[in-house]
C-alpha positions in Angstrom: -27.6 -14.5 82.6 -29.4 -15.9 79.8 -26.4 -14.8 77.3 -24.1 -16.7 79.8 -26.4 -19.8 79.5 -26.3 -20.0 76.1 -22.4 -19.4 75.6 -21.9 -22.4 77.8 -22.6 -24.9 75.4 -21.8 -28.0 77.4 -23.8 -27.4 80.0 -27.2 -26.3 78.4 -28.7 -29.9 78.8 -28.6 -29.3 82.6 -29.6 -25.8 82.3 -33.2 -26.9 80.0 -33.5 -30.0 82.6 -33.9 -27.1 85.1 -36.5 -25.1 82.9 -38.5 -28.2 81.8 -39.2 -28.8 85.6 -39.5 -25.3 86.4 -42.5 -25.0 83.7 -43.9 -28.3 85.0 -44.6 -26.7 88.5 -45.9 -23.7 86.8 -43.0 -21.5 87.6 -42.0 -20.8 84.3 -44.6 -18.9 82.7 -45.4 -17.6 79.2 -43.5 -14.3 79.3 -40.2 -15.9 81.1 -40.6 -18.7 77.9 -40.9 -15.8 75.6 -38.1 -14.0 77.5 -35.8 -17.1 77.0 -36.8 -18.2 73.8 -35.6 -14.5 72.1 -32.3 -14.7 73.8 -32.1 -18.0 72.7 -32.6 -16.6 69.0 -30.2 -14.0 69.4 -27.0 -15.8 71.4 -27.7 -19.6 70.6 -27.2 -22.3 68.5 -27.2 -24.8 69.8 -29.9 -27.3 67.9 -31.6 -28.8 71.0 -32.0 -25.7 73.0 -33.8 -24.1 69.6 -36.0 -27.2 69.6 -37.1 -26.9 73.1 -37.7 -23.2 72.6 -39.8 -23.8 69.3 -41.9 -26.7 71.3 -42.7 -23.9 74.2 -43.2 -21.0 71.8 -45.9 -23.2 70.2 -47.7 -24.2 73.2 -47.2 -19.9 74.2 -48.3 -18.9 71.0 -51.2 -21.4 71.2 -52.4 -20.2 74.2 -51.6 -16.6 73.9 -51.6 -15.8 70.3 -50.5 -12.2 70.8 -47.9 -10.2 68.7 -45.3 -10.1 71.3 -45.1 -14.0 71.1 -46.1 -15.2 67.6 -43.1 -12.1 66.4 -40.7 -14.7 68.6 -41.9 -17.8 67.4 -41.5 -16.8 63.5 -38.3 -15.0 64.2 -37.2 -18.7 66.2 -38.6 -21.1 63.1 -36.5 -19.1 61.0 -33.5 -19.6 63.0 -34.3 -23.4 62.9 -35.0 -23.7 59.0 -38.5 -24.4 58.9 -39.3 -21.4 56.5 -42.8 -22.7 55.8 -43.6 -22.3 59.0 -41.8 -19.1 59.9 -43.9 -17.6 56.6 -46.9 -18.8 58.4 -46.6 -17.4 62.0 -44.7 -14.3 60.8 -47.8 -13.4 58.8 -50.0 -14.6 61.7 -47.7 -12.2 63.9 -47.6 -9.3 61.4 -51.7 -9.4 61.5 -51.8 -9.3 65.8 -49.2 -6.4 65.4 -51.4 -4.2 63.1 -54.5 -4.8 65.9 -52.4 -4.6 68.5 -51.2 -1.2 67.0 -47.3 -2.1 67.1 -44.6 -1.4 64.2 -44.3 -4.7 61.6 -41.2 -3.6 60.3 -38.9 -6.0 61.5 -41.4 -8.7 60.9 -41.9 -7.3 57.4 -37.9 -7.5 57.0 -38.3 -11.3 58.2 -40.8 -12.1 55.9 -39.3 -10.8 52.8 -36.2 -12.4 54.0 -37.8 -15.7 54.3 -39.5 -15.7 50.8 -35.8 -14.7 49.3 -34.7 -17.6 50.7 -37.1 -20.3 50.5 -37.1 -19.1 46.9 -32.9 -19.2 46.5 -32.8 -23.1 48.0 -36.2 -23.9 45.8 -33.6 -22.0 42.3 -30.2 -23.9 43.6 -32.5 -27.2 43.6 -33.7 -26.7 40.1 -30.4 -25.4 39.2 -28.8 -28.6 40.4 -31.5 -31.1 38.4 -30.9 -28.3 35.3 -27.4 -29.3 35.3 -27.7 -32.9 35.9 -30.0 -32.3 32.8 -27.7 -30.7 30.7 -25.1 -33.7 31.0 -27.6 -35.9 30.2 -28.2 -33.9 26.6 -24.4 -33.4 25.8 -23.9 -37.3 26.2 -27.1 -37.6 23.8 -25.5 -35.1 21.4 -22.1 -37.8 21.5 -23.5 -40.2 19.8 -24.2 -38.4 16.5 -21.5 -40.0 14.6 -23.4 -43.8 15.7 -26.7 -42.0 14.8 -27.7 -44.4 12.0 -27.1 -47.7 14.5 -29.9 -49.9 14.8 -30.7 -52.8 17.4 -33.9 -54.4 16.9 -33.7 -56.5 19.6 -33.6 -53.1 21.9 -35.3 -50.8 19.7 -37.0 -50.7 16.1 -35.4 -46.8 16.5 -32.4 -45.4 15.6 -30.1 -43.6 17.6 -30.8 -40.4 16.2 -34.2 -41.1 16.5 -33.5 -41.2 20.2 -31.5 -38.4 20.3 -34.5 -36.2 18.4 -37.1 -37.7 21.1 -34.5 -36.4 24.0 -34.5 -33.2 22.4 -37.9 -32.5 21.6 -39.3 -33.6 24.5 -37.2 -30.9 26.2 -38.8 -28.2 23.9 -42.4 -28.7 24.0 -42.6 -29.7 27.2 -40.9 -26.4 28.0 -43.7 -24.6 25.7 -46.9 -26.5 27.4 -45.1 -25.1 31.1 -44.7 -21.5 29.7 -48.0 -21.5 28.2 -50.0 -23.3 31.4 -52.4 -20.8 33.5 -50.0 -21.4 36.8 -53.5 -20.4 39.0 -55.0 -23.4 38.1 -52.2 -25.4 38.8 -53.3 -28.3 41.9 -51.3 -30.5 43.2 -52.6 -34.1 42.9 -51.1 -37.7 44.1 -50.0 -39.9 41.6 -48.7 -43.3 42.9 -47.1 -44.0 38.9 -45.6 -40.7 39.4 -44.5 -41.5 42.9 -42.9 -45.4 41.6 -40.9 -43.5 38.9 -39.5 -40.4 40.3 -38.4 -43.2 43.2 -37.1 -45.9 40.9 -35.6 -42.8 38.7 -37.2 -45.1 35.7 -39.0 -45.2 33.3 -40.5 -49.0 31.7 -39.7 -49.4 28.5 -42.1 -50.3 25.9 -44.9 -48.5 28.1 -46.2 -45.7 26.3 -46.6 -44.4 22.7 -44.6 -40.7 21.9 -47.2 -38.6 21.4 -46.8 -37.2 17.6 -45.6 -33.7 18.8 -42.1 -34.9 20.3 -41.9 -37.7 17.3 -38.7 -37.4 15.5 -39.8 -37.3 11.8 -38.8 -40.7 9.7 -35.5 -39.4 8.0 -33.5 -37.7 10.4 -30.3 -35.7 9.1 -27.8 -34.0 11.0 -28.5 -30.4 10.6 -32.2 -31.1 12.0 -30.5 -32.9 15.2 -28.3 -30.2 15.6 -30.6 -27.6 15.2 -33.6 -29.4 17.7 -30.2 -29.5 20.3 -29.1 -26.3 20.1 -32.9 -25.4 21.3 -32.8 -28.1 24.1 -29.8 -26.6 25.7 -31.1 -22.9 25.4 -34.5 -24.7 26.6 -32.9 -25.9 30.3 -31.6 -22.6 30.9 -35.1 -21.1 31.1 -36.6 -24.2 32.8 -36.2 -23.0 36.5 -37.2 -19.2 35.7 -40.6 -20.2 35.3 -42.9 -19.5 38.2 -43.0 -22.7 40.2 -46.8 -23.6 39.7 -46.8 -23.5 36.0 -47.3 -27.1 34.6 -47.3 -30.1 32.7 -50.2 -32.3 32.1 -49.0 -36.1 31.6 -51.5 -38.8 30.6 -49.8 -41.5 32.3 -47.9 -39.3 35.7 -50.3 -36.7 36.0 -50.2 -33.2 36.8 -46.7 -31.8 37.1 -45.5 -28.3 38.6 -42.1 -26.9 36.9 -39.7 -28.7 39.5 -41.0 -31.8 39.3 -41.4 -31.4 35.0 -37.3 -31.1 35.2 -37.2 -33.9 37.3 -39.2 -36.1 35.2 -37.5 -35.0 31.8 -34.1 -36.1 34.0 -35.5 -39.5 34.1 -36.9 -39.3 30.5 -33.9 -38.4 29.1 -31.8 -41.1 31.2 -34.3 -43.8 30.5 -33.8 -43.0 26.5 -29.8 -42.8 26.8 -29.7 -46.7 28.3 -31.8 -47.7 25.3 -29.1 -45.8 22.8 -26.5 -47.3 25.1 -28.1 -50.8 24.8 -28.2 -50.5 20.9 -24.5 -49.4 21.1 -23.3 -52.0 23.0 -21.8 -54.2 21.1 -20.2 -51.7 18.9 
């Protein structure tokens, strides 16, 4: 029956109607929920059925925290997409099996399967900013033959002194994340932090380059060249690092590796507008 419920997709609004006033008179208890909720898992997708389930396998699970149930609820959460929270219950389930003396294989299977992924979409996101990245240094890398241009009223730089900055900025920073003890790392608020990874900007004018990532005073080609070639091996190792190692900023804080990328993204953009400005009316 419950196969047959869940293949008949347009009806299923009628059918949870039925259950939600069923459990309101106490006539659908925590087993017939748990009952449900699995075939649900195994023969439905509908979204709103799943959410239903997952709002009575909480209140189950709440009352009855036993293996039988939590094993349901993580195995459901995962269904849904909320991997934090199917890591969370799974491991809460796995625990209530060992007491309870019942196998944890399949939740073991689960868990390792929710880890693979929550740590696949966390690699494709970094993967995506990486390559958003890597555009942004081959346009930087465009503008050698303008390097010498100057535009004092945008910048008392060069170009290539901009296009040095990009680059090293990309390289140390990459050094102080490999090089960070990861177990220290703690996440902290930062509303300057929070106003430029919004805005995606940077203000100009704002804050001195510290003398590590300061191009030196005569720049020549084969030193640009050479301090790119680095940047662009640099963003390939970016999202291999563990994601808690970090970057201490004096202005944005404390930054883990994701959101490093993200801010060198917007440092790097914020330093090609200024090369852009200087260029613009040549």
């Amino acid at each position: 029956m419950m196969r047959a419920i869940c293949g008949l997709q347009n009806t299923l609004n009628s059918y949870l109607d039925i259950y939600k006033e069923l459990k309101a008179n106490g006539e659908f208890d925590n087993g017939y929920v748990n009952h449900f909720s699995w075939q649900v898992f195994k023969d439905c997708d509908d979204k709103k059925v799943i959410s239903q389930c997952l709002t009575w396998m909480k209140e189950v699970t709440t009352e009855e925290p036993n293996y039988m149930y939590l094993d349901t609820y993580a195995f459901l959460l995962s269904k849904s997409g909320d991997l934090p929270e199917a890591k969370r219950i799974a491991e809460k389930a796995i625990a209530a099996a060992i007491v309870e003396d019942e196998s944890t294989k399949a939740l073991e299977k689960l868990l390792l399967n929710i880890i693979l992924l929550a740590s696949n979409i966390t690699n494709e996101n970094s993967d995506k900013r990486n390559s958003n990245l890597k555009v942004k240094l081959n346009e930087a890398a465009s503008y050698i033959a303008l390097r010498d241009s100057i535009n004092l009223e945008v910048s008392e730089a060069s170009v290539a002194w901009h296009m040095d900055h990009i680059y090293l900025m990309v390289n140390q920073i990459h050094k102080a994340l490999k090089y960070s003890d990861e177990s220290s790392y703690k996440a902290e608020s930062n509303t300057t932090r929070d106003y430029v990874f919004t805005s995606n900007t940077l203000p100009r004018g704002k804050v001195t380059a510290p003398e590590s990532v300061r191009p030196a005073e005569n720049l020549i080609i084969n030193t640009l060249q050479m301090h790119y070639d680095e940047a662009l091996a640099t963003i390939v190792k970016l999202p291999l690092l563990t994601e808690n190692k970090h970057f201490n900023h004096p202005v944005l804080g404390t930054m883990n590796r994701d959101e490093t990328i993200t801010f060198l993204t917007i440092h790097t953009e914020h330093h090609l507008k200024i090369i852009r400005d200087i260029l613009k009316d040549k």
